[in-house]
C-alpha positions in Angstrom: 275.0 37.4 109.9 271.7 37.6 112.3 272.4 34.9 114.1 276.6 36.5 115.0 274.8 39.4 115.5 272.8 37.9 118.3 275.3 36.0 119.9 276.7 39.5 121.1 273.7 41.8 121.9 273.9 43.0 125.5 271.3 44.9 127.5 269.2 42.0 127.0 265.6 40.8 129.1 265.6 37.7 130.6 262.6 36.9 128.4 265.1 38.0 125.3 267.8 35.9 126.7 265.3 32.8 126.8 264.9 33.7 123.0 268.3 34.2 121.9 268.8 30.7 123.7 266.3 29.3 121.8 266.8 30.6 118.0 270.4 29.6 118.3 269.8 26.4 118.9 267.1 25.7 116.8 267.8 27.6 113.4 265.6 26.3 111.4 262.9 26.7 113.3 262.7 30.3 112.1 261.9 29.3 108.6 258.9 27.4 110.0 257.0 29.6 112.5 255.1 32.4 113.1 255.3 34.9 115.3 252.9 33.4 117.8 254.1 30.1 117.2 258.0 30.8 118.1 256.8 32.8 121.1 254.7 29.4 122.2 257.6 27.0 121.6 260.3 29.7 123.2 258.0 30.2 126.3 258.4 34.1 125.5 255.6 36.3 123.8 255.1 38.2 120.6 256.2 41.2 122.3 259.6 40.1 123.0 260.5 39.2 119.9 259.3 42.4 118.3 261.7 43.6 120.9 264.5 41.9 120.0 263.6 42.3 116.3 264.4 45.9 116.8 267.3 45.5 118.8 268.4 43.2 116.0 268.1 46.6 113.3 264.5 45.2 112.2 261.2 47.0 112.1 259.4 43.7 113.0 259.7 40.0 112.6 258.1 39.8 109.2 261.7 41.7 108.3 263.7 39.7 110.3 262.8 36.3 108.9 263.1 37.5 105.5 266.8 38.0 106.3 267.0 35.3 107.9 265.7 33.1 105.3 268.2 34.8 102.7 271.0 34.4 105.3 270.3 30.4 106.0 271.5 28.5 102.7 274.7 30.3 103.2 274.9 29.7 106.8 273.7 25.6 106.3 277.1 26.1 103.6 279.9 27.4 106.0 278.4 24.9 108.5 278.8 22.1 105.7 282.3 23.3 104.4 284.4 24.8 107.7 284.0 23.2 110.9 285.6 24.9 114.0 288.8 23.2 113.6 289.2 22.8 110.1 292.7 20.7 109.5 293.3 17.2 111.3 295.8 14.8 111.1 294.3 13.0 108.1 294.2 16.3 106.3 295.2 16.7 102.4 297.2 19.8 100.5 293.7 20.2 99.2 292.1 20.7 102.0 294.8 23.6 102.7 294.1 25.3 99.9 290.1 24.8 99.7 289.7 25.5 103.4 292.1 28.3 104.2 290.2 30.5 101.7 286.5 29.7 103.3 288.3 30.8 106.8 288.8 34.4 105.3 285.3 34.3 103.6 284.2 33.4 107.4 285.9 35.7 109.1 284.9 38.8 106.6 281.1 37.4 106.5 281.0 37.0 110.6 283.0 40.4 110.7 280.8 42.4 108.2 277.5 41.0 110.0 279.1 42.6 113.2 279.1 46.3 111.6 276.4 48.5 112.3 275.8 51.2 109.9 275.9 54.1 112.4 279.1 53.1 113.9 280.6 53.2 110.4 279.1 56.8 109.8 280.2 57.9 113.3 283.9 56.5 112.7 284.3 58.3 109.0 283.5 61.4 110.5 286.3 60.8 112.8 288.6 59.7 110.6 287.8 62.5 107.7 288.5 65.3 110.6 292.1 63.5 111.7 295.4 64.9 111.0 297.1 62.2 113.3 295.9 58.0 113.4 297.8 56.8 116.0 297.8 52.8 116.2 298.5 51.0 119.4 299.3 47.2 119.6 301.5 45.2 121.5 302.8 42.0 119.9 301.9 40.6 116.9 299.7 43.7 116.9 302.4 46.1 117.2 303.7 44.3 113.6 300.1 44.9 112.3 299.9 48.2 113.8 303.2 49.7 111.8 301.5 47.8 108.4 298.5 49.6 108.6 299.7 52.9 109.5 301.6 53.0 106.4 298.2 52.5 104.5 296.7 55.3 106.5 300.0 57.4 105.4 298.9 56.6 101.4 295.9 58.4 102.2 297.7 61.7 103.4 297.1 61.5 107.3 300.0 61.0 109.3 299.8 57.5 110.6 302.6 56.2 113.3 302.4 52.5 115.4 303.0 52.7 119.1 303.8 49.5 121.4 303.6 52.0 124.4 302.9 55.0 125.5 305.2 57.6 127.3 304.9 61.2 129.5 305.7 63.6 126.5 303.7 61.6 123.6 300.4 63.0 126.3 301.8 66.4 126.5 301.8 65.9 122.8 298.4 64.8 122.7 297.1 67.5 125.1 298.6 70.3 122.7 296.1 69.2 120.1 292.8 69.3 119.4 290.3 66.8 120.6 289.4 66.1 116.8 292.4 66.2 115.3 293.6 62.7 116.4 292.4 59.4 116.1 293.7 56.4 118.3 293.2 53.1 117.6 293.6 49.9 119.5 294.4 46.6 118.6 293.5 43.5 121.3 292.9 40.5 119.9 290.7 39.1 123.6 290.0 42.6 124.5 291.4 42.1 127.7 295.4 43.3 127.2 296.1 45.2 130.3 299.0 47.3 128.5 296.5 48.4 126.0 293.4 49.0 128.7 296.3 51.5 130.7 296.8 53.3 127.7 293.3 53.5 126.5 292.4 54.9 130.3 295.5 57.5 129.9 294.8 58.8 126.5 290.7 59.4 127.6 292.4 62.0 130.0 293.2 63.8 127.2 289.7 63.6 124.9 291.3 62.4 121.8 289.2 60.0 119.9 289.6 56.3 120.1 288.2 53.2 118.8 288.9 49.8 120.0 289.3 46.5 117.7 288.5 43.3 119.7 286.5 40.4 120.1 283.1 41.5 122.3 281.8 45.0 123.1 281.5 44.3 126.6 285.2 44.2 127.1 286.7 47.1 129.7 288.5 48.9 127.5 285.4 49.7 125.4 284.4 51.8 128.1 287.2 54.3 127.6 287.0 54.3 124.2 284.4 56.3 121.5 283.7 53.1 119.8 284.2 49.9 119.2 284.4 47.1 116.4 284.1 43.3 116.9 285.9 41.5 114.8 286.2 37.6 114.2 288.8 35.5 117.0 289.1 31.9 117.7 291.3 30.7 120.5 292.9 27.9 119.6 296.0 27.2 117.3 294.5 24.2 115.3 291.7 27.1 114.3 294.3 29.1 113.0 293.2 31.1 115.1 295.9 34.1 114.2 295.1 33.7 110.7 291.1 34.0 111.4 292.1 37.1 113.5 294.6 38.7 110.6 292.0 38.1 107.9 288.9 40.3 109.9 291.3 42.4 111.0 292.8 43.1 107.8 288.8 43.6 106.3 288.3 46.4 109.2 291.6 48.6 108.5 291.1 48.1 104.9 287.6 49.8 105.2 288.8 53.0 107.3 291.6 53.2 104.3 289.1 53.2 102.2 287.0 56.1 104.3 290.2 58.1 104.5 290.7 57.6 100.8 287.4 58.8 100.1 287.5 61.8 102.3 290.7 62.7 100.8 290.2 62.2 97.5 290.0 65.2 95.7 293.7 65.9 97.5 294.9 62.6 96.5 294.3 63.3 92.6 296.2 65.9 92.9 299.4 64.3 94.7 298.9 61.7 92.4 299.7 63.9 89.1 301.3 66.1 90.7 303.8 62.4 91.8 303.4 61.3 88.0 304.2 64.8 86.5 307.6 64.6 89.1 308.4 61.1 87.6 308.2 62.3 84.3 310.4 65.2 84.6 313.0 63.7 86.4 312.6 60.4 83.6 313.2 63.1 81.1 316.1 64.6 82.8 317.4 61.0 83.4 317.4 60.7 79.1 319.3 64.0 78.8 321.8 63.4 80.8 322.7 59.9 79.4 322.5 61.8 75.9 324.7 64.3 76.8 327.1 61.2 78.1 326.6 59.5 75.2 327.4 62.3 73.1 330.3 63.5 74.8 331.6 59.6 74.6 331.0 59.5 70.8 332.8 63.1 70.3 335.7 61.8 72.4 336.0 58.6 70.6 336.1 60.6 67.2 338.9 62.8 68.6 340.9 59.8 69.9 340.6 58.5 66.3 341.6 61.6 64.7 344.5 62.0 66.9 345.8 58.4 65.9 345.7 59.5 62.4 347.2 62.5 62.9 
């Protein structure tokens, strides 16, 4: 959403601070104003918020309020249904199940609103070139990591989770192509010291990287091609690993998808030729018990036969 969106621009004017300041806290003041009118009331000018319009992926504020407009019912909604902490002591079994599935339409909405276009386009070309997606996590990230590099490995890349990084996995690294792997890193307040070393190290090496975390102005972004921000929350009564989980989980399952469709053509092919496998070795599976069963009814007639005789 816009108003995510804003709360993480950088590079900003002190004039476009003052306005950021001032549309956050008045919302619904957008639907209301002009653009002379919000620049009077802001203490800014018209020219700053075309600015920030543009910074904002707008070609003016006539665009901008539009989707703002479109955006606010839904935005007035969340605010209504999930508050910050969403379970208290007074909380019911219904309240479980109707608020725990808001928090992952939250955290996709606020992560998707996040995603700029170009980053996207910039991030399937990286991932359509790589033979290797390496995933680096420490923690409850190093568990995530080893899930999602097993979706990766559906897509025919070879995918592998790492919790460190040692001497010969760089001489590995150096042996390759710059294009031909893709590291990613998972850090849930971008500020993991383990995962900022091994950012630093692999750079040395000019394999591409692309960092998961909360804000784009975090260290380790600096080492890294690109990043994504994704949805956090701090604290344990926002279920806060859950919210985390939920946008990361929307993230990895669009670069699947990329790989996927990159890959596809191969794919369809695996897949019958997988299918075609299974069916040959099924069929091989019914001879064989045939051929038992036969040889069990021949040896049961000869048994008989023998009795008689």
């Amino acid at each position: 959403m816009i108003i995510d969106k804003m709360k993480i621009l950088d590079h900003l004017t002190i004039q476009e601070k003052y306005l950021v300041d001032y549309i956050i806290n008045n919302q619904e003041d957008i639907l209301k104003k002009n653009i002379n009118e919000l620049a009077k009331l802001s203490y800014t000018s018209s020219a700053t918020i075309s600015r920030l319009c543009k910074k904002l992926g707008f070609n003016g504020y006539k665009e901008f309020k539009y989707q703002y407009a479109a955006e606010y019912s839904h935005l007035l909604e969340l605010k209504n249904d999930f508050k910050i902490e969403p379970f208290s002591s007074e909380s019911s079994i219904d309240d479980a199940l109707n608020k725990i599935e808001l928090l992952h339409k939250r955290a996709i909405e606020y992560t998707k609103s996040l995603l700029d276009r170009q980053v996207i386009e910039r991030i399937y070309q990286l991932i359509k070139n790589a033979k290797y997606i390496e995933i680096y996590g420490t923690g409850i990230n190093f568990s995530l990591a080893e899930i999602y590099s097993l979706n990766f490995e559906e897509e025919g890349v070879i995918s592998k989770a790492y919790n460190s990084l040692n001497p010969m996995h760089l001489q590995y690294l150096k042996q390759r192509k710059p294009n031909d792997t893709v590291c990613i890193y998972l850090t849930h307040t971008g500020q993991n010291k383990e995962m900022l070393k091994i950012a630093k190290d692999i750079r040395k090496f000019h394999a591409k990287s692309i960092v998961i975390c909360d804000h784009k102005k975090r260290e380790i972004c600096k080492y890294c091609d690109e990043t994504i921000v994704i949805m956090t929350t701090q604290n344990t009564t926002e279920l806060s690993n859950a919210v985390y989980i939920a946008s990361l989980q929307y993230v990895f399952n669009i670069f699947t998808s990329l790989k996927l469709i990159s890959n596809y053509s191969y794919l369809e092919e695996t897949t019958k030729a997988v299918d075609k496998f299974k069916m040959g070795e099924w069929l091989w599976i019914k001879v064989f018990y045939g051929v038992v069963l036969l040889l069990l009814i021949n040896t049961k007639v000869a048994i008989k036969k023998d009795i008689k005789d």
